[in-house]
C-alpha positions as CSV (number, residue, x, y, z in Angstrom):
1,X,-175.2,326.8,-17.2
2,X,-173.3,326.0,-13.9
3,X,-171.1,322.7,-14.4
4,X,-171.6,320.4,-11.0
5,X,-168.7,320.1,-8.9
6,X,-166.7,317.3,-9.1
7,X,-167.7,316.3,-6.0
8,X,-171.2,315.4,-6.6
9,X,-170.9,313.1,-9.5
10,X,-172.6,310.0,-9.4
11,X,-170.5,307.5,-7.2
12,X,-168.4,305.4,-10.0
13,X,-169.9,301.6,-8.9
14,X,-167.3,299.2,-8.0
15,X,-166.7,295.8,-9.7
16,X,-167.2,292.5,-7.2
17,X,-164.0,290.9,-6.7
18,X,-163.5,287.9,-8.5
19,X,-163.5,284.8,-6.7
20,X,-160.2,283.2,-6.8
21,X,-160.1,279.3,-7.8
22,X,-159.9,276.8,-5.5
23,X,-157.0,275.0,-5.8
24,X,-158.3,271.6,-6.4
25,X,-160.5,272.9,-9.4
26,X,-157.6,274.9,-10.9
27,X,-155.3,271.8,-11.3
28,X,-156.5,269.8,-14.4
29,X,-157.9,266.4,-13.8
30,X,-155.4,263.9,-15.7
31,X,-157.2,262.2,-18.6
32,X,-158.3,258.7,-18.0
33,X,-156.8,255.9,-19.1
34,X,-158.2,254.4,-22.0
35,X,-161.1,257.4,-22.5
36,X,-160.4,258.4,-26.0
37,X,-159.0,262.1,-26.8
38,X,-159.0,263.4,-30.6
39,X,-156.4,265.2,-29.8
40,X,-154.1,262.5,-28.5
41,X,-153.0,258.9,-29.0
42,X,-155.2,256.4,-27.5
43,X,-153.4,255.0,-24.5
44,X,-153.3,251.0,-23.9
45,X,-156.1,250.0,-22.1
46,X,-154.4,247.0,-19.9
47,X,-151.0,245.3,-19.6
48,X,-151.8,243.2,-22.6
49,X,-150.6,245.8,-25.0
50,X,-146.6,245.0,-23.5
51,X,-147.1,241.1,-24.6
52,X,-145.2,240.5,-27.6
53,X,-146.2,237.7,-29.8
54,X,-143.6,235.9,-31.6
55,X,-143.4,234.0,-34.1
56,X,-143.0,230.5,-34.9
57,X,-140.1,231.3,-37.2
58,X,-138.5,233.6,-34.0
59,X,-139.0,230.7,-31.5
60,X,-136.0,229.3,-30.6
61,X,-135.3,225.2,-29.2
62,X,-135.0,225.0,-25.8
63,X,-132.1,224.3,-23.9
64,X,-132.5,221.3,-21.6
65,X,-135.9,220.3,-22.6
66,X,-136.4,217.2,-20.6
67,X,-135.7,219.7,-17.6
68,X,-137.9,222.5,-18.7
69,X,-140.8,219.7,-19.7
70,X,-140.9,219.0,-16.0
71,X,-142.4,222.2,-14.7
72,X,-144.1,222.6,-18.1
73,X,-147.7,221.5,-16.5
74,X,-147.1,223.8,-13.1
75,X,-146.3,226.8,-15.3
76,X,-149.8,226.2,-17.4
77,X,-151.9,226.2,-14.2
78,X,-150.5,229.4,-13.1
79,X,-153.3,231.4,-11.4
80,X,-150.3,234.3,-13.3
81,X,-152.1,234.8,-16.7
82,X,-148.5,236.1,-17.5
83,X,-146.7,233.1,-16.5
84,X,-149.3,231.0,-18.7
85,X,-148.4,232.7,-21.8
86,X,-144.7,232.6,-21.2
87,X,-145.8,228.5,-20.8
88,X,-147.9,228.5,-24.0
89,X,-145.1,230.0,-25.6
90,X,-142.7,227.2,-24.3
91,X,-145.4,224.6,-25.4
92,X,-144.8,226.5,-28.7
93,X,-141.0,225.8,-29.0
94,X,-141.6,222.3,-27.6
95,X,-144.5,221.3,-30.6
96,X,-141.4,222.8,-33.3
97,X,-138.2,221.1,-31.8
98,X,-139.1,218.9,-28.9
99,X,-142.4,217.4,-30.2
100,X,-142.1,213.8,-28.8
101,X,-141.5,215.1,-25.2
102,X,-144.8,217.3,-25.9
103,X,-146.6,214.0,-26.6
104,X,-147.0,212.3,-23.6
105,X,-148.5,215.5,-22.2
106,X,-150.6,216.6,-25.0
107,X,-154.2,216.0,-24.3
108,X,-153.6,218.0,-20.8
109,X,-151.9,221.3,-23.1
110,X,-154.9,221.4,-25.5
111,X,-157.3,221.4,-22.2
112,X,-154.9,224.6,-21.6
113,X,-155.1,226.0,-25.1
114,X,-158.8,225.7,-25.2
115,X,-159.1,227.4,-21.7
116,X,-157.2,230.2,-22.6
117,X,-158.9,230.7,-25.8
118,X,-162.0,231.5,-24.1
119,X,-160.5,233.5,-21.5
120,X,-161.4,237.5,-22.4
121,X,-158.4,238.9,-22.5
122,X,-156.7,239.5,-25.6
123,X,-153.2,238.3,-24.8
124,X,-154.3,234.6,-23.2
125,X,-156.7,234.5,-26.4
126,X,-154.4,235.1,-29.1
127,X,-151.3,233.5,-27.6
128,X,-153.6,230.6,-27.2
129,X,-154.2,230.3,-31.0
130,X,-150.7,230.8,-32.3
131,X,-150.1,227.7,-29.9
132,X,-152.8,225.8,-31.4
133,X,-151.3,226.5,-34.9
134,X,-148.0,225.2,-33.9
135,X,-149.9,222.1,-32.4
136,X,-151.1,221.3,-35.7
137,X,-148.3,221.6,-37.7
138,X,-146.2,219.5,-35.6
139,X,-148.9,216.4,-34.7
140,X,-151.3,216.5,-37.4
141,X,-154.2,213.8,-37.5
142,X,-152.5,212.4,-33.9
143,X,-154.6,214.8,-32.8
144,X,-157.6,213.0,-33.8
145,X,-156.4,209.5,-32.3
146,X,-156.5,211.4,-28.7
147,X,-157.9,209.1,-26.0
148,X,-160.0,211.7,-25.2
149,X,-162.3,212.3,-28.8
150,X,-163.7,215.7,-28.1
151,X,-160.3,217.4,-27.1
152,X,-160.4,217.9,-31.0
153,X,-163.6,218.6,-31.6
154,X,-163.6,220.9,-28.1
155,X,-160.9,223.0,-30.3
156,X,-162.1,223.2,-33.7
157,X,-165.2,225.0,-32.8
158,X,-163.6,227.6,-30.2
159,X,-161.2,228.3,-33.4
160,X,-164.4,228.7,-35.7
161,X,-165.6,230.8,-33.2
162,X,-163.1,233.1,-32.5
163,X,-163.2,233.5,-36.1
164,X,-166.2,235.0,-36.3
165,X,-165.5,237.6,-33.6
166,X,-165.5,241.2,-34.7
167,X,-161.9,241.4,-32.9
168,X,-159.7,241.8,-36.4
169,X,-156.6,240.7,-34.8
170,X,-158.2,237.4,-33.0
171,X,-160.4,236.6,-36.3
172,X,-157.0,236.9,-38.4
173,X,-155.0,234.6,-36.0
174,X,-157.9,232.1,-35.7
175,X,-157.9,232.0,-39.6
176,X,-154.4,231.3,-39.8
177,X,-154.9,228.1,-37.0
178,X,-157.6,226.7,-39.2
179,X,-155.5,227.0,-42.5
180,X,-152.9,225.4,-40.8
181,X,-155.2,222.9,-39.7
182,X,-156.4,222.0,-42.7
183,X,-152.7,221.9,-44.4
184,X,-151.6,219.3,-41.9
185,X,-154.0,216.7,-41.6
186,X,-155.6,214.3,-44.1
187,X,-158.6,215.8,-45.9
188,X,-160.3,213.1,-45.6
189,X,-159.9,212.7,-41.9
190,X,-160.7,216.3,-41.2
191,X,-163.8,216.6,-43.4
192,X,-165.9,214.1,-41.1
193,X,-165.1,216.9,-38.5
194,X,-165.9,219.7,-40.3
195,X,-169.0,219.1,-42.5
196,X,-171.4,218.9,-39.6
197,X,-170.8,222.7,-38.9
198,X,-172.8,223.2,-42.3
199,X,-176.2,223.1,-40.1
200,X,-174.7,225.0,-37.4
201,X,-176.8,227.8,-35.8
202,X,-174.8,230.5,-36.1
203,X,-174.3,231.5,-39.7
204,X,-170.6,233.3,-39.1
205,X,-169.3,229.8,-38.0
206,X,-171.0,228.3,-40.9
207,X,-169.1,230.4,-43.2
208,X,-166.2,229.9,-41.5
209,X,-166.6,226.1,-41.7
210,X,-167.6,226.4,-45.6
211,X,-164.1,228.0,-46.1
212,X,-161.9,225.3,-44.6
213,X,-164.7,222.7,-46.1
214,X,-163.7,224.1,-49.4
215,X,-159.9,223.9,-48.7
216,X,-159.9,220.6,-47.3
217,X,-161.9,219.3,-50.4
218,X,-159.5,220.7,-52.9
219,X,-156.7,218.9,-51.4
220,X,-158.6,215.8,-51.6
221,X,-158.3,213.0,-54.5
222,X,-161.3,211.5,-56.7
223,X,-160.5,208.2,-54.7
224,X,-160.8,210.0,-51.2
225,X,-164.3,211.7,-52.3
226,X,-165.8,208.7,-54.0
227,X,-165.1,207.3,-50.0
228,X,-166.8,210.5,-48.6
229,X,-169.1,210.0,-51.2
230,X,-170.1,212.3,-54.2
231,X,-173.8,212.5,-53.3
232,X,-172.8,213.7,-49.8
233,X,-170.3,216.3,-51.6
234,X,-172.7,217.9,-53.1
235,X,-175.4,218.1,-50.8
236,X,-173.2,219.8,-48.3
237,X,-172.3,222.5,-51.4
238,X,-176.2,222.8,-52.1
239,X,-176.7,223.6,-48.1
240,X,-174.0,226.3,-48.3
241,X,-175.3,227.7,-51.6
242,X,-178.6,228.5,-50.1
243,X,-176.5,230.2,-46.7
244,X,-176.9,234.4,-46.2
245,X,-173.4,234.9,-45.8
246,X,-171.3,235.7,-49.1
247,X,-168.1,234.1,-47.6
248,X,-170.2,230.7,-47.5
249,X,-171.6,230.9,-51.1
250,X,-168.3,231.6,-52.6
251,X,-167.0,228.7,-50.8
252,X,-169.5,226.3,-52.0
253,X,-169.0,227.5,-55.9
254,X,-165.4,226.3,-55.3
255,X,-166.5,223.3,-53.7
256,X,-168.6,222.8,-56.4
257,X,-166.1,223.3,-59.0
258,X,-163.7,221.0,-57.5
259,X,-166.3,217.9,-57.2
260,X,-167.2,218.2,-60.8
261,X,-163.2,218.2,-61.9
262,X,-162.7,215.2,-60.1
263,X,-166.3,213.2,-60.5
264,X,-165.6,214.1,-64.5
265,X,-162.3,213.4,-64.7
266,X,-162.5,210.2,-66.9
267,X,-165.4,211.3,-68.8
268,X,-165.4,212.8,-72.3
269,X,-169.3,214.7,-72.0
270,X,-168.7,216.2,-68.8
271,X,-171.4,218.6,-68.7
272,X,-173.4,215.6,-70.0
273,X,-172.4,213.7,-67.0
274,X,-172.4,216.1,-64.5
275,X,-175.8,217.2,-65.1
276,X,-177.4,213.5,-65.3
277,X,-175.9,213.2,-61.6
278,X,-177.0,216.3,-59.9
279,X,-180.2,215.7,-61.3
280,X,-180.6,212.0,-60.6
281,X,-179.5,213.0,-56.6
282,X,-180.5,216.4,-56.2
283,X,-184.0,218.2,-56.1
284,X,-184.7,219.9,-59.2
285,X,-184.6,223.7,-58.3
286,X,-180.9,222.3,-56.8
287,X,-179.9,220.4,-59.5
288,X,-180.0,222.9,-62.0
289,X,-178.3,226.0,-59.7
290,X,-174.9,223.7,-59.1
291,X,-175.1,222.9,-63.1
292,X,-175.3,226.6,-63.7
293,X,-173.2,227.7,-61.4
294,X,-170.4,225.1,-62.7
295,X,-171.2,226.5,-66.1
296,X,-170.1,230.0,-65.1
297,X,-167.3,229.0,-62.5
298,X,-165.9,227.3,-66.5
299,X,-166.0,230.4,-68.1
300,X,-164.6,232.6,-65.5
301,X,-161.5,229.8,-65.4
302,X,-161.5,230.0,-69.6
303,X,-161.2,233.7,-69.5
């Protein structure tokens, strides 16, 4: 058989050109800030993450600080957030070195403190804190004698609150300010503040509360809790017992713990005693979980 010519093979069919890329869709588009990439470092969000937060043993005295106390106030009401924290820091170095200048003053910088505490962003928040920390190390109870009673009270429960948050690094500062707290004033003093927060609604700042309850009672004396009163002791440990978050209940069995040390002190039955007095001021169901759970906070201190 005949090959066919060349000539009359089928036509070969030709490809369509390919379309070449525009030029705005061939140049990448530049990740966004702050979307998150697995294959790269997340980027900072905002300008907060250039703050830098010193501290208190890297703050330095100021150098004319009857001058720089001056414009101390203006710098605090900046409508800058910047140029606030660069003033919370100076109220910072004023509460270590210059604390009797800071005095006068002092009720307008907690207004200041507790405004920026609340503010949302991070670095007004946390600088915030560390100054409340230094506030409370260098003026104590004063801070209760304020002519204005609630600056205090104003405070203490922002702090409880931003311990709650889920923010790690605001919770863990916020902690810190309420340990200071409690190691600078008199227990005593601070515990009338504190123990109303055992009925408070939210049950994060009640377990919050329960921990510096129970820090603030185990610096106090038999003769400062037979003032605050035994019976009231341990009904506020009774209330925490019966609370859903494990931080609280562990509080209260030190709480517990510490009020039968002291209330026992003199006596030679302890358990004896100890038992007779829950029961005589406690319902019974209550009465016999703070014996028991004394009883086993005994052993685990035997062991």
């Amino acid at each position: 058989m005949a090959l066919r010519p060349i000539d009359n093979a089928l036509p070969t069919t030709l490809e369509r050109p390919k379309k070449q890329p525009k030029v705005s869709n061939a140049i990448q588009k530049q990740p966004e800030t702050g979307v998150n990439n697995e294959n790269q470092a997340p980027l900072p969000t905002s300008i907060d993450a250039t703050i830098d937060y010193i501290s208190s043993e890297n703050l330095k005295p100021i150098s004319d600080p009857e001058f720089k106390i001056q414009s101390l106030v203006e710098g605090l009401d900046s409508k800058d957030w910047m140029k606030v924290c660069e003033s919370l820091n100076d109220v910072r170095r004023f509460a270590l070195y210059h604390s009797s200048l800071l005095l006068p003053i002092l009720e307008k910088v907690m207004s200041v403190v507790l405004k920026a505490m609340k503010n949302p962003r991070s670095a007004l928040c946390k600088t915030s804190i560390m100054t409340s920390s230094d506030i409370f190390n260098a003026f104590g109870e004063t801070l209760l004698e304020l002519p204005n009673s609630n600056a205090f009270e104003s405070l203490l429960l922002q702090l409880l609150l931003k311990a709650s948050q889920d923010k790690r690094f605001v919770c863990e500062e916020a902690d810190r300010a309420l340990n200071s707290m409690v190691k600078s004033m008199a227990p005593l003093l601070l515990l009338h503040k504190l123990h109303t927060y055992v009925s408070h609604g939210n049950l994060r700042i009640r377990a919050k509360a329960a921990i510096s309850i129970s820090l603030c009672i185990s610096r106090m004396g038999p003769e400062e809790m037979l003032e605050f009163g035994f019976v009231s002791l341990v009904q506020i440990t009774v209330n925490l017992l019966n609370d859903r978050l494990p931080e609280a209940t562990e509080a209260a069995r030190s709480i517990a713990t510490t009020i039968y040390h002291s209330f026992t002190e003199k006596e030679e039955q302890k358990h004896d005693v100890w038992q007779n007095f829950c029961q005589a001021n406690l319902p019974a169901i209550h009465a016999q979980s703070m014996v028991k759970i004394v009883s086993s906070q005994l052993n685990l201190e035997r062991q």
